[in-house]
Backbone as a ProteinNet text record, in pm:
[ID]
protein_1_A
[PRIMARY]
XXXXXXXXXXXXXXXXXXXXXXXXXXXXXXXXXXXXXXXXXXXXXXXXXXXXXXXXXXXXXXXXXXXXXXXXXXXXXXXXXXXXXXXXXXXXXXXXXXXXXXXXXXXXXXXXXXXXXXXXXXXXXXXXXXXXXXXXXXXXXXXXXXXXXXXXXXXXXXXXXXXXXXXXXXXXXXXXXXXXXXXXXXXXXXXXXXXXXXXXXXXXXXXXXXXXXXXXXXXXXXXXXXXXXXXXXXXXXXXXXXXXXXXXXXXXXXXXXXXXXXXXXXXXXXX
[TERTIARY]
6291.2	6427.6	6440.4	6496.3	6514.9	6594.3	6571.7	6669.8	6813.7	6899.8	7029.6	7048.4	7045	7088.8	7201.3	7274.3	7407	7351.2	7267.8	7156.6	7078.5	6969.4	6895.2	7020.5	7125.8	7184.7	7249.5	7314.4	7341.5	7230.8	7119.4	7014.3	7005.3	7000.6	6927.9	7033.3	7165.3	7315.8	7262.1	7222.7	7216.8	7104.1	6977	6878.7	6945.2	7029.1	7066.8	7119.8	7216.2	7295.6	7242.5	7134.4	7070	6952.3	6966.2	6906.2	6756.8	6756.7	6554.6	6637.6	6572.5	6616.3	6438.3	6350.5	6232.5	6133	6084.3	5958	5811.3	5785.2	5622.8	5490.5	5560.6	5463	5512.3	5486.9	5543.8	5541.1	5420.8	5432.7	5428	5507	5539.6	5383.3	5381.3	5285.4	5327.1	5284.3	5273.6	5248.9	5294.7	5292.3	5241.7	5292.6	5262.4	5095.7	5069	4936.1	4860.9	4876.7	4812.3	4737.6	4873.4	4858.2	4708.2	4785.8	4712.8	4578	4520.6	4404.2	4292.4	4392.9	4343.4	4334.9	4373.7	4391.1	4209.9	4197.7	4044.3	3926.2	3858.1	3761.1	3661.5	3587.2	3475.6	3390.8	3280.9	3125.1	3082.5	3003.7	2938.3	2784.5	2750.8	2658.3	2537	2408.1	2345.3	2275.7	2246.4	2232.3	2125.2	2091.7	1985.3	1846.1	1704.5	1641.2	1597.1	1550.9	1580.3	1429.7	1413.9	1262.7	1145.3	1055.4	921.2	954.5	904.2	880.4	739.9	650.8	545.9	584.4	710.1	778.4	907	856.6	980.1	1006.3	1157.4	1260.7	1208.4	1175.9	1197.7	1255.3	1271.4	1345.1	1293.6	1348	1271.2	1336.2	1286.8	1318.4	1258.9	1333.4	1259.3	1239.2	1112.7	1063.3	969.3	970.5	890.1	743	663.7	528.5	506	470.2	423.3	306.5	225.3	119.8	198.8	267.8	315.8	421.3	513	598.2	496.7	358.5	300.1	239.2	223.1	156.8	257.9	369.5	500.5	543.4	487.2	524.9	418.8	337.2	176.5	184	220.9	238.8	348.5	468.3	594.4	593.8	538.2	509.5	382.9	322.4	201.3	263.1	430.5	456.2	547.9	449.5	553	683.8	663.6	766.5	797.5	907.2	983.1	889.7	796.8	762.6	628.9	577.5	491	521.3	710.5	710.3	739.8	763.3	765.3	652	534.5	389.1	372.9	367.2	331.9	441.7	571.7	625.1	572.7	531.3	463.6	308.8	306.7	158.3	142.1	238.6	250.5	288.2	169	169.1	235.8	319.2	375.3	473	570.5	681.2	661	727.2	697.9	767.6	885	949.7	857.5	760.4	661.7	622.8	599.4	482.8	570.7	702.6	816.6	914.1	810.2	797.8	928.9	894.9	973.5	847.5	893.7	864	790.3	851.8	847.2	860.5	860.8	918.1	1039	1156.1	1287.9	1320.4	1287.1	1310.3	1448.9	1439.4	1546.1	1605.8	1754.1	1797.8	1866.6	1879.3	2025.5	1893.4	2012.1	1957.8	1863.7	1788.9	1689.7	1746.7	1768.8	1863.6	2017.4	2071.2	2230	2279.7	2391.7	2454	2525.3	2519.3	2518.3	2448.4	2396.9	2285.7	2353.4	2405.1	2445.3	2298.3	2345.1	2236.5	2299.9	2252.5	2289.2	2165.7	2205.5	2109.2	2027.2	1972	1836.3	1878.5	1742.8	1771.9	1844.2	1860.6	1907.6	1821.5	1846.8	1808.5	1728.5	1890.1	1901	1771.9	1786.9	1722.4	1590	1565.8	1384.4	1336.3	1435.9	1356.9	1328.9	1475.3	1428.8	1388.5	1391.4	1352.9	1366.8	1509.5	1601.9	1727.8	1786.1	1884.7	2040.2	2113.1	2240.4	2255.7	2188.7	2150.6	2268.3	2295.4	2434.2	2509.3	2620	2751.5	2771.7	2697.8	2789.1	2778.3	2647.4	2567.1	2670.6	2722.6	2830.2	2955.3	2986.9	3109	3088.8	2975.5	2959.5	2948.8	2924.2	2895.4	3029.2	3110.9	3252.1	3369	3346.4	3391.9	3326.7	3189	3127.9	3209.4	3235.1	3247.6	3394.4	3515.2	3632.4	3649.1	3593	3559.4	3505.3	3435.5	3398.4	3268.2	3203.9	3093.7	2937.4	3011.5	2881.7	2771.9	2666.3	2543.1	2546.8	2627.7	2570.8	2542.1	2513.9	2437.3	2266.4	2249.8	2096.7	2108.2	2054.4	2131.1	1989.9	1981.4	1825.9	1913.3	1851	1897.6	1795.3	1809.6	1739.1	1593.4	1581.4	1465.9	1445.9	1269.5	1260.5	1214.4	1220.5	1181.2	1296	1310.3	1462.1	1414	1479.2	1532.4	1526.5	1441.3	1406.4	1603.9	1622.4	1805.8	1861.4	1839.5	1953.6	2015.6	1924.9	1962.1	1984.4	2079.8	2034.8	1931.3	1873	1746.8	1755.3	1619.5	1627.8	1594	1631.3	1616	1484.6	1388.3	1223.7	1206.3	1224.8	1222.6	1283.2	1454.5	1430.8	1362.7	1335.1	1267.3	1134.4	1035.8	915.4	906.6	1080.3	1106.3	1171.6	1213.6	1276.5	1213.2	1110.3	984.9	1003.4	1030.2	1027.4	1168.1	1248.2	1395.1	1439.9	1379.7	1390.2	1346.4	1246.8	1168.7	1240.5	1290	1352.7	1495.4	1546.5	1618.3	1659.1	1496.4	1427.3	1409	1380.6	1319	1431.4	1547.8	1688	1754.2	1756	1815.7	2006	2071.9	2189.5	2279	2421.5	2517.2	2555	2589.7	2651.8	2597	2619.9	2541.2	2622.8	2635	2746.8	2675.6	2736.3	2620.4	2739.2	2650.1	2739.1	2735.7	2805	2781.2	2752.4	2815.7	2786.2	2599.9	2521.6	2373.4	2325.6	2350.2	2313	2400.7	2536.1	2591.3	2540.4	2525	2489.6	2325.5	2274.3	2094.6	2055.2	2105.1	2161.1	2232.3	2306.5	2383.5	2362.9	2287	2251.2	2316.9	2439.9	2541.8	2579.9	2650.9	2655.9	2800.6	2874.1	3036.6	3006.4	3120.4	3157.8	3171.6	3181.9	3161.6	3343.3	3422.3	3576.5	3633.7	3518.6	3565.4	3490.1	3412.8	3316.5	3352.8	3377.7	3472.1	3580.2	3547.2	3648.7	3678.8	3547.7	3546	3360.5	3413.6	3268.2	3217	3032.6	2940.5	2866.2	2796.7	2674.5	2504.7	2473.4	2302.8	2224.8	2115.6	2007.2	1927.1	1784.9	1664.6	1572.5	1495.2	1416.9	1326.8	1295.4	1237.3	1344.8	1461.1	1582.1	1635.1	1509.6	1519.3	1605	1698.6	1776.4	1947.1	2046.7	2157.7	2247	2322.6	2434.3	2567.9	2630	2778	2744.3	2806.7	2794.7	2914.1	2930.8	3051.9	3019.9	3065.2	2991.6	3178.5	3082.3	3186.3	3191.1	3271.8	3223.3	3142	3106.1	2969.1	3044.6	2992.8	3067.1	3073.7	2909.1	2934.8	3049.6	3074.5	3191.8	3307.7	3314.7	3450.8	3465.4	3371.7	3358.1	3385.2	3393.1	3403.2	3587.1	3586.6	3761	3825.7	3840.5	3915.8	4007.1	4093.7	4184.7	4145	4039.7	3961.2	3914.7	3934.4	3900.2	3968.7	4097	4188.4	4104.5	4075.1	4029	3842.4	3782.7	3652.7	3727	3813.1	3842.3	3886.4	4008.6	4014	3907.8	3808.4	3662	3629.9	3621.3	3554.9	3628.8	3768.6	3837.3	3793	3816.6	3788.2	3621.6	3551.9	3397.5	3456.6	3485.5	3489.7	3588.4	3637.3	3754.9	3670	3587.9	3489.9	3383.9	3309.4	3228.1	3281.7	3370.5	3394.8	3465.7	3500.1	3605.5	3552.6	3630.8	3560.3	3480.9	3395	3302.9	3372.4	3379	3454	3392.5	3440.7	3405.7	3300.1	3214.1	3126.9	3187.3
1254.1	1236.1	1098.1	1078	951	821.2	729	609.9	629.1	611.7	611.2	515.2	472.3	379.1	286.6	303.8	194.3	97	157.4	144.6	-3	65.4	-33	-176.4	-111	-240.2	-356.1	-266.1	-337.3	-443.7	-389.9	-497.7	-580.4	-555	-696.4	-789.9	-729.4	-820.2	-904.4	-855.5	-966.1	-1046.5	-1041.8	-1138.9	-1224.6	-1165.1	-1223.7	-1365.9	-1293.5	-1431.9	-1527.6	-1466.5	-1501.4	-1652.4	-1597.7	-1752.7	-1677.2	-1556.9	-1473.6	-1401	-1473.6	-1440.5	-1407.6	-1446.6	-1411.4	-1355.4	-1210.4	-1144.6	-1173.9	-1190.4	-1240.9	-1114.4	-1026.9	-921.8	-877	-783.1	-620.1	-483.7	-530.4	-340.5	-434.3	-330.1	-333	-363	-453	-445.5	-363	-299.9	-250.8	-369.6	-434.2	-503.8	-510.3	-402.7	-331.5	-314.2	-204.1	-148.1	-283.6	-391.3	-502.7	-530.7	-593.6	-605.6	-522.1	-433.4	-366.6	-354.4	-319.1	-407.3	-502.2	-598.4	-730.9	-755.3	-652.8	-676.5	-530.2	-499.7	-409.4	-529.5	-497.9	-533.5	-562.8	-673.6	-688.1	-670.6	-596.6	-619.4	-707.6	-757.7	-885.7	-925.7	-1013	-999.2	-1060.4	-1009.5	-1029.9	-1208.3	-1338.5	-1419.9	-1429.4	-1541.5	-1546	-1653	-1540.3	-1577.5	-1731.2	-1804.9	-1959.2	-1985.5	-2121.2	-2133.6	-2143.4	-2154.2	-2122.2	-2294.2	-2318.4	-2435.8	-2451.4	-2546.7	-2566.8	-2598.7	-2672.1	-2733.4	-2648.3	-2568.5	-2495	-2527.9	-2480.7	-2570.6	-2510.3	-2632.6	-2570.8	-2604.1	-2546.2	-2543.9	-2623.6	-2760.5	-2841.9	-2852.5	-2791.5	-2777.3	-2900.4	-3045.6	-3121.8	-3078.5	-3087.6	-3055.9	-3189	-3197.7	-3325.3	-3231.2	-3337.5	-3300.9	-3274	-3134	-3034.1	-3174.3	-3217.7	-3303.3	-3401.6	-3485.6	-3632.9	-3600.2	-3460.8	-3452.5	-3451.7	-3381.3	-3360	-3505.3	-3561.1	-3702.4	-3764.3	-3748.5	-3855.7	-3814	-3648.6	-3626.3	-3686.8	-3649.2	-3684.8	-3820.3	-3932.8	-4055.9	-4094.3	-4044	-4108.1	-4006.5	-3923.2	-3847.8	-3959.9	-4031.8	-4111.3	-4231	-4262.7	-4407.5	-4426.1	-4511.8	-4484.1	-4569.1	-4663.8	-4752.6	-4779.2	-4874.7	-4889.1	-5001.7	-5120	-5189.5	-5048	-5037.8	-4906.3	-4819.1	-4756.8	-4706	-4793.4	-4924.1	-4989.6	-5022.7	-4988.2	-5001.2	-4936.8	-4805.4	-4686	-4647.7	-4703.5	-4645.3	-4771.7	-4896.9	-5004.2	-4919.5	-4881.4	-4828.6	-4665.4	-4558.7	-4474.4	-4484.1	-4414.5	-4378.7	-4253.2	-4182.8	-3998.3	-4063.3	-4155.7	-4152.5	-4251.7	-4168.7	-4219.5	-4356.2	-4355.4	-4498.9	-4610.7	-4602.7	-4729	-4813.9	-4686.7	-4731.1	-4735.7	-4820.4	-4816.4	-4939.5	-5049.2	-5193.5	-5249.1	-5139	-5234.7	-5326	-5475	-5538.4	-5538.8	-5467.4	-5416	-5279	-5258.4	-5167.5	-5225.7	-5130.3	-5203.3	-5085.3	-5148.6	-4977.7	-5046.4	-5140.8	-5124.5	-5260.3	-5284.1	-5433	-5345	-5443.9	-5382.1	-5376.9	-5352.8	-5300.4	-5165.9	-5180.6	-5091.7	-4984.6	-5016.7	-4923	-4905.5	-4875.8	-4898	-4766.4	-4703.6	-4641.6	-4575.7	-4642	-4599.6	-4668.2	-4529.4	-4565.4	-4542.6	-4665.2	-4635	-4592.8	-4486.7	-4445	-4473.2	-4531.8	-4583.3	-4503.4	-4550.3	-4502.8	-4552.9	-4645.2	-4712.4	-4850	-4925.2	-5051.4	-5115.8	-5236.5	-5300.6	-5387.2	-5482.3	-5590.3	-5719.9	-5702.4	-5861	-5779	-5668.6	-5574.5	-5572	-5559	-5557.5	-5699.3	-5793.7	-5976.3	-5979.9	-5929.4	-5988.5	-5877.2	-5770.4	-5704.5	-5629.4	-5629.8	-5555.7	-5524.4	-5387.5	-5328.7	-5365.4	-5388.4	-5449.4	-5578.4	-5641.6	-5772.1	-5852.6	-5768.1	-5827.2	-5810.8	-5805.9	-5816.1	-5684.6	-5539.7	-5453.2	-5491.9	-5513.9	-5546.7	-5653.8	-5764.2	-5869.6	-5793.2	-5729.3	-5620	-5565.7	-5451.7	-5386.8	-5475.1	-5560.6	-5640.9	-5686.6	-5717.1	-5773.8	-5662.2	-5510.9	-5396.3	-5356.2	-5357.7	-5367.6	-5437.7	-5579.1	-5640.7	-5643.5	-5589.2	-5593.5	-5463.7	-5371.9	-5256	-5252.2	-5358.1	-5430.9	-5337.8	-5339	-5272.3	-5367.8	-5491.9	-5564.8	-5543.6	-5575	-5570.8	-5462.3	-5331.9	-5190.4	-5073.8	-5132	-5062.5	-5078	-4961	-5018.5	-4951.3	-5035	-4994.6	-4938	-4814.5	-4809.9	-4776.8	-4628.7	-4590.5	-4478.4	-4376	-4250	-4296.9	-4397.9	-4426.7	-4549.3	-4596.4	-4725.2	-4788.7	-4780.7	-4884.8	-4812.9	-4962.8	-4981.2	-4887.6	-4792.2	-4726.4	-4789.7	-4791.1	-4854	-4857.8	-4985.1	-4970.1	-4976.2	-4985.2	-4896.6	-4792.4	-4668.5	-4516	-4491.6	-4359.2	-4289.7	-4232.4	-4243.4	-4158	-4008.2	-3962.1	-3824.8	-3707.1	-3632.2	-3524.7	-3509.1	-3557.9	-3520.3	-3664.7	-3758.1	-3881.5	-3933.6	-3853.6	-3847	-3800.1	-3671.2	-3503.2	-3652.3	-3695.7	-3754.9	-3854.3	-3906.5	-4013	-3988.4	-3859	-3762.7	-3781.6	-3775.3	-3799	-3869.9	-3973.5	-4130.3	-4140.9	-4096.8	-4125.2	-4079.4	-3936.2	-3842.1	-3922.1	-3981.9	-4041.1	-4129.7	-4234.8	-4362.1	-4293.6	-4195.5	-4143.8	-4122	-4067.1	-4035.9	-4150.6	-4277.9	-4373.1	-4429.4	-4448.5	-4522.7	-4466.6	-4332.8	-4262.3	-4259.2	-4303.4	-4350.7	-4206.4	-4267.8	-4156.5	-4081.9	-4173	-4112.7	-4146	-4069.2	-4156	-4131.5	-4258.6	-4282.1	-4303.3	-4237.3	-4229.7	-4250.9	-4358.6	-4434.4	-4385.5	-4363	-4294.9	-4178.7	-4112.9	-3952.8	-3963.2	-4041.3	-4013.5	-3945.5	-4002.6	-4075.4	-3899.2	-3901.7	-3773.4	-3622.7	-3609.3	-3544.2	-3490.9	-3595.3	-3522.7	-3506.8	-3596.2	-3583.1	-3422.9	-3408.5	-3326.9	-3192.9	-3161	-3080.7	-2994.5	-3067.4	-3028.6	-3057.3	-3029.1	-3039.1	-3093.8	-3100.6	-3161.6	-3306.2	-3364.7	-3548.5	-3592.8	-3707.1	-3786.1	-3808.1	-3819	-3800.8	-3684	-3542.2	-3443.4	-3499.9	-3554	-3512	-3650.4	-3736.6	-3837	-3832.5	-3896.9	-3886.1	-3727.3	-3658.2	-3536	-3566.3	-3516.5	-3493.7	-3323.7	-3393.6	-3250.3	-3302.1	-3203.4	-3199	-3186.8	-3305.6	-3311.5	-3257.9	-3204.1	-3164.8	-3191.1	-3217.1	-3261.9	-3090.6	-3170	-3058.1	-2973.2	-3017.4	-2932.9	-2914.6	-2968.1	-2865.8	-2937.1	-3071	-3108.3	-3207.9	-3230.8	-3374.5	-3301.9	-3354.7	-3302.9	-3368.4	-3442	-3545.1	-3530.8	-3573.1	-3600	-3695.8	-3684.8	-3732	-3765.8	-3861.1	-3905.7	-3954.1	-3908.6	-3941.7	-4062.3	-4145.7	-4247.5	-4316.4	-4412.6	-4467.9	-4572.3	-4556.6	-4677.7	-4821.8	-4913.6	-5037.5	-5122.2	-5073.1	-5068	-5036.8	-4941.5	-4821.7	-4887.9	-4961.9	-5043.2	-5163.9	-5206.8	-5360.2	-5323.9	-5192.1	-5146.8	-5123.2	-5030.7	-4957.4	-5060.7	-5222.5	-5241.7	-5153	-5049.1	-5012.7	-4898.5	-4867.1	-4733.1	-4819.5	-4931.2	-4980.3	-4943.8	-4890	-4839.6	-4745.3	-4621.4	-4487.6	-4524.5	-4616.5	-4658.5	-4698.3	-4769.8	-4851	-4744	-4630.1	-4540.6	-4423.5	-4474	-4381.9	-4428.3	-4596.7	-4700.1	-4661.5	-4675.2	-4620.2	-4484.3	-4436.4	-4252.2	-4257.8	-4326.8	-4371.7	-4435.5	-4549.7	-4574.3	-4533.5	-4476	-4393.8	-4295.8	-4202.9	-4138	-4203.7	-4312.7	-4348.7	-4437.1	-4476	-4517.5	-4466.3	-4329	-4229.8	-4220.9	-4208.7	-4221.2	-4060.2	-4091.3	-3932.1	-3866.5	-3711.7	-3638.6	-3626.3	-3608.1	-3586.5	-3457.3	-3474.6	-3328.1	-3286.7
-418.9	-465.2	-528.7	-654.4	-712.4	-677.6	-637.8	-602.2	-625.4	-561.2	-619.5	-734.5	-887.1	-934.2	-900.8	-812.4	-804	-679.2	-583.8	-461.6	-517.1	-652.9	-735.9	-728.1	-830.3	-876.6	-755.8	-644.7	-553.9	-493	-516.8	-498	-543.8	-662.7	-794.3	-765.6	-739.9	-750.9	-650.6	-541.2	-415.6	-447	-503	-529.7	-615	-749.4	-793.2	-764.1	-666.7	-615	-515.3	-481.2	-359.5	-474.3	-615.3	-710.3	-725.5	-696.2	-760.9	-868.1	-983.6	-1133.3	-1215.4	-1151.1	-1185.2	-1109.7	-1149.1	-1112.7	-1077.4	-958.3	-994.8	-1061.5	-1074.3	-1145.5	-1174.8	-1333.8	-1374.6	-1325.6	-1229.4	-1154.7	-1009.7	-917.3	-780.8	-720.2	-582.8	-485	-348.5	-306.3	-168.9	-72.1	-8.3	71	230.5	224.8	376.8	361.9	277.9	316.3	262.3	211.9	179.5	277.1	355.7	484.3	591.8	613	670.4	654	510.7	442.9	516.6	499.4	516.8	741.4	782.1	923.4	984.5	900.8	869.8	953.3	1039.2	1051.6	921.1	909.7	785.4	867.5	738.8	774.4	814.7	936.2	954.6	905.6	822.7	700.2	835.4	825.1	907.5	858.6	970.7	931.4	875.4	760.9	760.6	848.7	761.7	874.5	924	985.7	988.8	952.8	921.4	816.9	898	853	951.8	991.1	1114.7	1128.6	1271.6	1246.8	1323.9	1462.5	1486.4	1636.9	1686.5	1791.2	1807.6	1984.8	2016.8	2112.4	2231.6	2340.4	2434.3	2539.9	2605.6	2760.6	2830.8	2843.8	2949.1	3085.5	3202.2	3338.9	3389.1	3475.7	3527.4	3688.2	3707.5	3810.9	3898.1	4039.2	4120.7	4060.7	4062.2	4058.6	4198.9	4269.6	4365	4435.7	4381.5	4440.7	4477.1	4355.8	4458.5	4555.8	4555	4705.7	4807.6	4781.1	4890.4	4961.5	4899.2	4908.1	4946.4	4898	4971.7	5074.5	5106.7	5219.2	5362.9	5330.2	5416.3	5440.6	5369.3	5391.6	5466.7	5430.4	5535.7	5685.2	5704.7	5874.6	5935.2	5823.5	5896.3	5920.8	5881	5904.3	6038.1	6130.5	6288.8	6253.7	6202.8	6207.9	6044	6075.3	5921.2	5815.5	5873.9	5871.5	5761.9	5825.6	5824.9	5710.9	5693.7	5605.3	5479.5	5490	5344.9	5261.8	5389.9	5375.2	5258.1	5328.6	5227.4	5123.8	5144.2	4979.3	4881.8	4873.2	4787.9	4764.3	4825.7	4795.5	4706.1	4681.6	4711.8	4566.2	4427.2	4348.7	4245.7	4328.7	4256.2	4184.6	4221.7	4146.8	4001.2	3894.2	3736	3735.6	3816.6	3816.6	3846	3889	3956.5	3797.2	3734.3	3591.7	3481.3	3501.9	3425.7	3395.7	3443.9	3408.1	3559.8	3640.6	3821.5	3838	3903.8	3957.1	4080.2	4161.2	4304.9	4372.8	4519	4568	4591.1	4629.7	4692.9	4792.7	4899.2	5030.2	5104.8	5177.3	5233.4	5324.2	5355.3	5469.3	5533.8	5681.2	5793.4	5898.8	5935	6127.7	6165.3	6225.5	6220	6302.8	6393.2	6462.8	6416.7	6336.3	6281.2	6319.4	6373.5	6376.7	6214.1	6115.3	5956.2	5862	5835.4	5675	5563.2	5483.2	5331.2	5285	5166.6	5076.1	4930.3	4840	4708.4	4616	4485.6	4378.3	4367.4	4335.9	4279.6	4271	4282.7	4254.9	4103	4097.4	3944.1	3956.6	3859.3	3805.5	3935.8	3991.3	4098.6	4231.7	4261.1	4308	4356.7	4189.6	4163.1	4150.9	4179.6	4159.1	4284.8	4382.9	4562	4613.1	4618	4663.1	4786.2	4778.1	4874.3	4790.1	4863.8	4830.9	4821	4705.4	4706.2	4696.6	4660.3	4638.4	4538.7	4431	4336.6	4311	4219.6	4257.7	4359.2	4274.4	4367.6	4509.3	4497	4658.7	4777.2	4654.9	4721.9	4786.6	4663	4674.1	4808.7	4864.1	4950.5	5008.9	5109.2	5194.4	5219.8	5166.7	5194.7	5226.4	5158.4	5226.1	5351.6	5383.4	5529.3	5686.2	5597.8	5675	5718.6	5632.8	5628.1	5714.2	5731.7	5750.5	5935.1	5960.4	6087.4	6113	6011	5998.8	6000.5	6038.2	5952	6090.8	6054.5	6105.6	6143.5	6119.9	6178.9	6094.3	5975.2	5842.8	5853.7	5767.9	5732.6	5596.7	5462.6	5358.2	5273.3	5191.3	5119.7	5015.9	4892.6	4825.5	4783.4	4716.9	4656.3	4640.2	4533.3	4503.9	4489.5	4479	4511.2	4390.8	4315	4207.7	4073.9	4019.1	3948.2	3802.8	3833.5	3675.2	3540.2	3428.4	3325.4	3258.2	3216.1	3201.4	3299.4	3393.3	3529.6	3478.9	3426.9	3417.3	3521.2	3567.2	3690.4	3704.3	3839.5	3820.2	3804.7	3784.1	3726.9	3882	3898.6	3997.8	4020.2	3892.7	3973.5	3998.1	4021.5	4050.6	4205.4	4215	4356.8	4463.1	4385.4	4466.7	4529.6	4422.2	4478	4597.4	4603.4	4730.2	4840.1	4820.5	4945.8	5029.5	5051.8	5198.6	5254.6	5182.9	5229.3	5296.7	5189.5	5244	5349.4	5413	5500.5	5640	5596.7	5721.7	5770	5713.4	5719.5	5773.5	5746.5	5815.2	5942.5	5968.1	6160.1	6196.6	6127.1	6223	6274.3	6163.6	6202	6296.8	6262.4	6376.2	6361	6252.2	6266.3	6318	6276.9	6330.2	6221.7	6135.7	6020.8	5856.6	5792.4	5634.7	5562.2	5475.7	5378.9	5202.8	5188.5	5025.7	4920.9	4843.3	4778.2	4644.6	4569.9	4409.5	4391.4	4297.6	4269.6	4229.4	4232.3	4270.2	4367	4415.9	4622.4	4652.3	4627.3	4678.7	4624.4	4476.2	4445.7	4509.3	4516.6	4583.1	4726.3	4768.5	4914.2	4953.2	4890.7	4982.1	4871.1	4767.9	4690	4602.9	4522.5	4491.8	4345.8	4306.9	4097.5	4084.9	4224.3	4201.6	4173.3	4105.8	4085.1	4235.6	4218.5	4332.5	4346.9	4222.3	4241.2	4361.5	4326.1	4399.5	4551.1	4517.6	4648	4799.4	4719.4	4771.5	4913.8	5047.1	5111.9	5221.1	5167.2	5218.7	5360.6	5445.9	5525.7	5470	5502.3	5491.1	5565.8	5622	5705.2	5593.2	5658.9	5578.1	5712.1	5630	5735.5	5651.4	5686.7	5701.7	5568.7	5566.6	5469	5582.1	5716.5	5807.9	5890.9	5893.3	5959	6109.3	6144.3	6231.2	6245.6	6145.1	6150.3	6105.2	6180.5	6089.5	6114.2	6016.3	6065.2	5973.4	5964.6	5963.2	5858.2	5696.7	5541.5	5458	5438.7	5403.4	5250.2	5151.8	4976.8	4987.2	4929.8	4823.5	4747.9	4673.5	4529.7	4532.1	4427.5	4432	4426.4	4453.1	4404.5	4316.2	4250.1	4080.2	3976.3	4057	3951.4	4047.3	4146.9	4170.8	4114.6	4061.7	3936.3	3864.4	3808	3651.1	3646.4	3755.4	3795.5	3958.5	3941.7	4054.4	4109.5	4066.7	4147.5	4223.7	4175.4	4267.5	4439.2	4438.3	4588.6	4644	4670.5	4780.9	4821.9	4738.9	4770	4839.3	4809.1	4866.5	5026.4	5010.6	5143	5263.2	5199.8	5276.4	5352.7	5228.9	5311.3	5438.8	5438.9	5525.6	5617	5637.8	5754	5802.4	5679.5	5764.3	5872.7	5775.5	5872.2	5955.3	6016.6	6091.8	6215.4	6188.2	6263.9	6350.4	6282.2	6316.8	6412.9	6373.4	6417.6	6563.3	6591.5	6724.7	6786.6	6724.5	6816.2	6946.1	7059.3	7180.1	7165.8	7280.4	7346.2	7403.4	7353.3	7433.5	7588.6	7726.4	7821.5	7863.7	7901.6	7957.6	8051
[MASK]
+++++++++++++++++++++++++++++++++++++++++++++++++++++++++++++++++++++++++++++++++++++++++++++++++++++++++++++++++++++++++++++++++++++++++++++++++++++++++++++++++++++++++++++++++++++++++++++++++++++++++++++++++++++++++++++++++++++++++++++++++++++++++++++++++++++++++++++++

């Protein structure tokens, strides 16, 4: 049936006035099915192929070398005492960090018997000259939260691994894996109550986990031993590096120290 003509004109009148006095084409578009058109799935053109090349990608998984765990293990079960085990981690060739321009070993200060073992990342700089753990600023830092904390002399302080990270990188997961032995042992010999691991390093390998140290922070977990025979009460918190960097993050370090120590002299429940 044909348009009404008065229909047409009533239209044009209103563009008219509406100020569309000019056509953008002579024959009509369909608009709609344009549309619709254009809302069509396309062919997806297959890519092309990528160029020959002689070096192709691979998947690098870091893994401990199987021999030096075994060797780091065989050596720290042979060390009776701590004296003994600093013996054998200076001596004790598996880990790549040794041959990575450290100075030294750096195993460990504090009380041999301490009721808490901080565990930190790796040595630094000030570190690898003396040759003990925490030695600079952070090291100052920690020592003055210790002590505010009324902790002093009842630490014994090491860290993941013993020779300082080329940069002070973090170390790498097959780098701790090779000092686990050691660390494990020094564990048994101290005997402490509780372990406080300082930096999403120290927390992350320790306690075998892929969360931040933000999340992991302020919360207890239970560590156990790689033969199952050790299991204690783990408290992850910030490093004190990363509290030189962020002063105001010391509240949330300090509230750890309490929560440890709150814990740690809670009286014995009665038998």
């Amino acid at each position: 049936m044909p348009a009404d003509p008065r229909a047409i004109e009533s239209l044009l009148a209103f563009w008219v006035e509406a100020g569309v006095d000019v056509a953008y084409g002579d024959a009509p578009v369909d608009r709609i099915a344009a549309g619709l058109e254009a809302l069509r799935p396309k062919p997806v053109a297959a890519p092309a192929p990528a160029p020959a090349s002689s070096a192709r990608p691979t998947l690098v998984r870091e893994t401990a070398d199987p021999g030096a765990v075994a060797a780091a293990r065989e050596a720290a079960a042979a060390a009776e005492d701590l004296p003994a085990l600093a013996a054998a981690i200076a001596a004790f060739d598996g880990c790549d960090l040794k041959r990575q321009g450290a100075r030294q070993a750096v195993f460990a200060r504090g009380a041999p018997d301490a009721p808490v073992m901080v565990i930190g990342e790796g040595p630094g700089a000030d570190e690898d000259a003396q040759g003990a753990p925490f030695v600079g600023r952070a090291g100052k830092l920690l020592d003055r939260m210790l002590t505010a904390a009324g902790l002093t002399d009842r630490v014994f302080i090491t860290n993941t691994v013993f020779w300082r990270p080329p940069g002070n990188r973090t170390p790498t997961a097959a780098e701790q894996a090779a000092c686990a032995p050691f660390l494990e042992r020094a564990i048994a010999l101290v005997n402490p109550r509780i372990l406080l691991l300082a930096g999403g390093a120290s927390a992350k390998h320790i306690l075998q986990t892929s969360e931040g140290i933000l999340s992991l922070r302020g919360r207890w977990f239970e560590w156990r031993s790689a033969d199952g025979a050790l299991e204690l009460p783990a408290l992850p918190t910030l490093h004190p590096a990363f509290l030189l960097r962020q002063p105001a993050a010391k509240k949330k370090a300090w509230e750890d120290l309490l929560k440890l120590t709150e814990r740690l002299d809670r009286p014995a429940r009665p038998t």
